[in-house]
C-alpha positions in Angstrom: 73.0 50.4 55.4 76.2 51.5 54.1 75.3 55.2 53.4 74.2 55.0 56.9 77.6 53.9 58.3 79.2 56.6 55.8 77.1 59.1 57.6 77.8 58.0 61.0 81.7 58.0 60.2 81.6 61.5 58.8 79.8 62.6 61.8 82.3 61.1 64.0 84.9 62.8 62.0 83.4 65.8 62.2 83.0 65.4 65.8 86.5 64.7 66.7 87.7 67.6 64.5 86.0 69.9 65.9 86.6 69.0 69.7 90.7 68.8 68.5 90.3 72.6 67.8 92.0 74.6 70.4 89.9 77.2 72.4 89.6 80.7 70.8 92.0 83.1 71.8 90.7 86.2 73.6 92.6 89.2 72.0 92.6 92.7 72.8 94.9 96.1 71.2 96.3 98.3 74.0 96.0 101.7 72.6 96.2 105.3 74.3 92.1 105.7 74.4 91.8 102.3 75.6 90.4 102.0 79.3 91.0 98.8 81.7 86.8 99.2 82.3 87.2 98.3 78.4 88.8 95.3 78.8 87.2 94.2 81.9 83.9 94.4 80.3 84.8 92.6 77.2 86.1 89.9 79.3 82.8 89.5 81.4 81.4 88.8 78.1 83.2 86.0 77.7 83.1 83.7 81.0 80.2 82.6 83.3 81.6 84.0 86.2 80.9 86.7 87.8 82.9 90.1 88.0 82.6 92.1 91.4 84.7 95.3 92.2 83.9 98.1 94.9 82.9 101.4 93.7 85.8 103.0 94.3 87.3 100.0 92.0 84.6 99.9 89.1 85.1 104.0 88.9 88.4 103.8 88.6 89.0 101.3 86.0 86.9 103.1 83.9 89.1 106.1 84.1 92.5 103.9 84.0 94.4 104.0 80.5 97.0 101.9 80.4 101.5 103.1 80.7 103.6 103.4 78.0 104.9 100.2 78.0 101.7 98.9 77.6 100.2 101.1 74.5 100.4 99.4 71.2 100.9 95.7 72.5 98.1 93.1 71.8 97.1 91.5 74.9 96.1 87.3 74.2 95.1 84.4 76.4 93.4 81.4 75.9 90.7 82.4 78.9 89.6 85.2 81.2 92.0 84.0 83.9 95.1 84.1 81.6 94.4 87.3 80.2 93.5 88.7 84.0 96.9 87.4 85.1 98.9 89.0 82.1 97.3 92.1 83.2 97.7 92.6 86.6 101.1 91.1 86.2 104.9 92.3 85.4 106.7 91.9 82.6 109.7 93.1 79.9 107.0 94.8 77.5 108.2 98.0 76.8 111.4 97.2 78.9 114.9 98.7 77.7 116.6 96.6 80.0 119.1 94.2 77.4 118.0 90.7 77.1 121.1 89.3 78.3 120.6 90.7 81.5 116.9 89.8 82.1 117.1 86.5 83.7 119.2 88.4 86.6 117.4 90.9 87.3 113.5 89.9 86.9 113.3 92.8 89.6 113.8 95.0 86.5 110.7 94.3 84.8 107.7 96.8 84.5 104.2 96.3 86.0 101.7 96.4 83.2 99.3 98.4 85.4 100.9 100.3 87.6 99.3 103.5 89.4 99.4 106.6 88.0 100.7 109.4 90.3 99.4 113.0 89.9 101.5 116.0 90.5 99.5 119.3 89.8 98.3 118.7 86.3 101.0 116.2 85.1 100.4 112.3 85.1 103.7 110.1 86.1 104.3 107.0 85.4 107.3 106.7 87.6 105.8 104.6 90.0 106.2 100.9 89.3 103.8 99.1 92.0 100.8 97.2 90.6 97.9 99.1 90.8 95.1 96.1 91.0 94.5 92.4 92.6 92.6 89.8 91.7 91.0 86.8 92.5 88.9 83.8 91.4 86.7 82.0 93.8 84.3 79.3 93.3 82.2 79.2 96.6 79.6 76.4 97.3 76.3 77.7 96.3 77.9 80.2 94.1 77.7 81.2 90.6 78.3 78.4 87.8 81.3 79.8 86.9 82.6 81.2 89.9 83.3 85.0 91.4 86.2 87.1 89.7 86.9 90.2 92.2 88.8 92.9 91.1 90.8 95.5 94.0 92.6 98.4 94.2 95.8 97.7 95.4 97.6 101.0 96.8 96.6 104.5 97.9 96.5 107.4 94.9 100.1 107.9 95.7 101.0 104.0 94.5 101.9 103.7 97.9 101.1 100.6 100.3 100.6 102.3 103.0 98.0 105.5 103.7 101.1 108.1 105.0 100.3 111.6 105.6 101.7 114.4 103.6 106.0 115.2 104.1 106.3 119.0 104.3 110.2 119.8 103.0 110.2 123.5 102.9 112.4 125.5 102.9 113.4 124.0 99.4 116.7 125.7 98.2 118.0 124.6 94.5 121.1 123.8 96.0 119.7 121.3 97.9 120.4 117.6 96.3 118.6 114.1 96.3 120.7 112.8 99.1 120.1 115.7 101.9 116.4 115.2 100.7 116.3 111.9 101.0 118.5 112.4 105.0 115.5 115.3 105.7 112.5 112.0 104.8 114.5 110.5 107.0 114.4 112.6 109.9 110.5 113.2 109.7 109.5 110.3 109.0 111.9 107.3 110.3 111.7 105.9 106.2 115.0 105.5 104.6 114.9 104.5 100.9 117.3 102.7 98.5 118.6 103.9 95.3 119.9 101.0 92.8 122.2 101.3 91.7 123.4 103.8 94.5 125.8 105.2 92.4 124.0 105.6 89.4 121.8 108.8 90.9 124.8 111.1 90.3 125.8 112.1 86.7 129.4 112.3 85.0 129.8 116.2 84.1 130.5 115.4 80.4 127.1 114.1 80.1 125.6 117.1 81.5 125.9 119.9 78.6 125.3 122.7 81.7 129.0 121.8 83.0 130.7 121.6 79.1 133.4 124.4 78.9 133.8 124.6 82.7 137.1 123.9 85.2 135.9 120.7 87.2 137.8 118.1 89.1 138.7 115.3 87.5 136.1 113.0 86.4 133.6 114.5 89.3 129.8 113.0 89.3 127.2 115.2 89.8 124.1 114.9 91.9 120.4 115.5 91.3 119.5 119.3 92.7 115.9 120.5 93.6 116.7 123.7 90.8 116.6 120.4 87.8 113.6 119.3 89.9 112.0 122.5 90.0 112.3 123.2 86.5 109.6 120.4 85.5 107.2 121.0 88.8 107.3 124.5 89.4 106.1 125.8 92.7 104.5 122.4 93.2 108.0 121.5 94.8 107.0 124.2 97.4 103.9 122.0 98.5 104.0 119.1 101.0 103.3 115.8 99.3 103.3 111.8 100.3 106.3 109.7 100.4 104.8 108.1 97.1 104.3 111.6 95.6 107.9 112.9 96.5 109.4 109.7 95.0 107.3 109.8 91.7 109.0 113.7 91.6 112.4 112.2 92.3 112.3 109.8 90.0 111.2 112.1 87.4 113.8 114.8 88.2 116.4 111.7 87.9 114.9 110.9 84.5 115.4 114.6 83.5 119.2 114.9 85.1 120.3 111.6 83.6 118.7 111.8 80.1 122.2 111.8 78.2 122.8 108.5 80.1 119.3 107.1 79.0 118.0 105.8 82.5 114.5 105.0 82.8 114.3 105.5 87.0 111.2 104.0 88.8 110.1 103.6 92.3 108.8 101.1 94.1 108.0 99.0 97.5 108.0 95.8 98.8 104.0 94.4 99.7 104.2 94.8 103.4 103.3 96.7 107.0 106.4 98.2 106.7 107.6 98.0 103.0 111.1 98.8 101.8 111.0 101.8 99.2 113.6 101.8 96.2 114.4 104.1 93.4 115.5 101.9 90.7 117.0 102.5 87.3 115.3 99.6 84.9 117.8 100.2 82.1 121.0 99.7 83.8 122.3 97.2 86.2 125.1 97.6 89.2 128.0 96.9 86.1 126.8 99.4 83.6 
């Protein structure tokens, strides 16, 4: 009888050691080649639920490879939902923000799937709206594990809202960010912020274009369309979306204040009528 009880007790030790494990961690490497269908997929593996998306969606995410904040970094969670969450979430990955200054200015932080916007043949990844919701429901008389559905979020443009192309032309290089931004204005009754306000214009000494010439003292120097037009070309002369004109300002801000180190985004707020801001997400309104 004893051997018996000796078994039994190892058993039962067995038993409650194995149930005091912790779940296994779902882990996955970010890396340039690496598609959210990818991910998606591996995750379907690993729940009952069930994963629905649109065609539009399901074409898509096969085609999405993850920003630059994103490549490199090993994405864990101890279920689907955690991992789904992380994903279509915000965060300091890849953020050059200092850590001081995060807790202020969680506005700062970088969506970790944000939409791509395409200008002629380049890819930007200046807009910072999330790209993708989600959800998990567990209907009555559903599926055991419940119905995970996967959306696009915004229009191709990273925009909220479907808006119709903004024509601008004529387009002179003289012309700066802040008479563009009036003429967007005018056309279209949209006014957007720049944070910090300031922080758009560049100190000449940064700017090795102005080094050697006879300026006022200490004068700032705004964004002009000829800085812009030097990295799109005669794209500039074409009529694009709000989102697509504020992915090109961004960029040409990125370009103009690249002594500085910026790293300028846009985005909007989630509603009928959202509020559009061009932020920098290195430095705040005391930098």
């Amino acid at each position: 009888m004893r051997w018996r009880w000796s078994l039994i007790l190892v058993a039962a030790f067995a038993l409650s050691v194995l149930e005091a494990q912790p779940k296994v961690a779902l882990s996955f490497r970010i890396t340039e080649k690496t598609s959210l269908g990818q991910v998606l997929s591996a995750l379907a593996r690993q729940t009952t639920a069930q994963l629905r998306m649109d065609d539009e969606t399901r074409t898509f995410v096969h085609r999405y490879t993850f920003p630059p904040n994103m490549i490199g970094l090993t994405v864990r969670g101890n279920n689907v939902g955690e991992v789904l969450a992380f994903l279509f979430g915000a965060g300091w990955e890849g953020s050059p923000l200092k850590r001081e200054f995060r807790s202020q200015f969680p506005n700062r932080m970088l969506a970790r799937t944000p939409m791509p916007v395409f200008i002629g043949n380049k890819k930007l990844w200046a807009c910072n709206n999330r790209a993708f919701d989600w959800k998990w429901e567990k209907p009555k008389g559903g599926p055991a594990g419940g119905i995970i559905t996967v959306r696009i979020r915004v229009q191709p443009d990273g925009d909220i809202v479907r808006r119709e192309p903004i024509d601008l032309r004529p387009l002179q290089n003289d012309f700066s960010l802040d008479y563009l931004r009036d003429r967007i204005k005018d056309l279209t009754g949209i006014y957007f912020n720049i944070d910090p306000e300031w922080h758009q214009n560049v100190n000449y000494k940064l700017l090795p274009e102005y080094r050697g010439q006879v300026l006022p003292a200490d004068p700032q120097i705004p964004l002009f369309v000829r800085k812009m037009r030097a990295i799109f070309g005669d794209a500039l002369d074409r009529p694009h979306t709000l989102g697509q004109w504020l992915s090109i300002f961004a960029e040409g801000l990125n370009e103009h204040s690249k002594a500085r180190g910026c790293l300028w985004k846009w985005t909007c707020s989630d509603s009928a009528n959202p509020i559009y801001t061009l932020r920098c997400y290195v430095h705040t309104e005391n930098d």
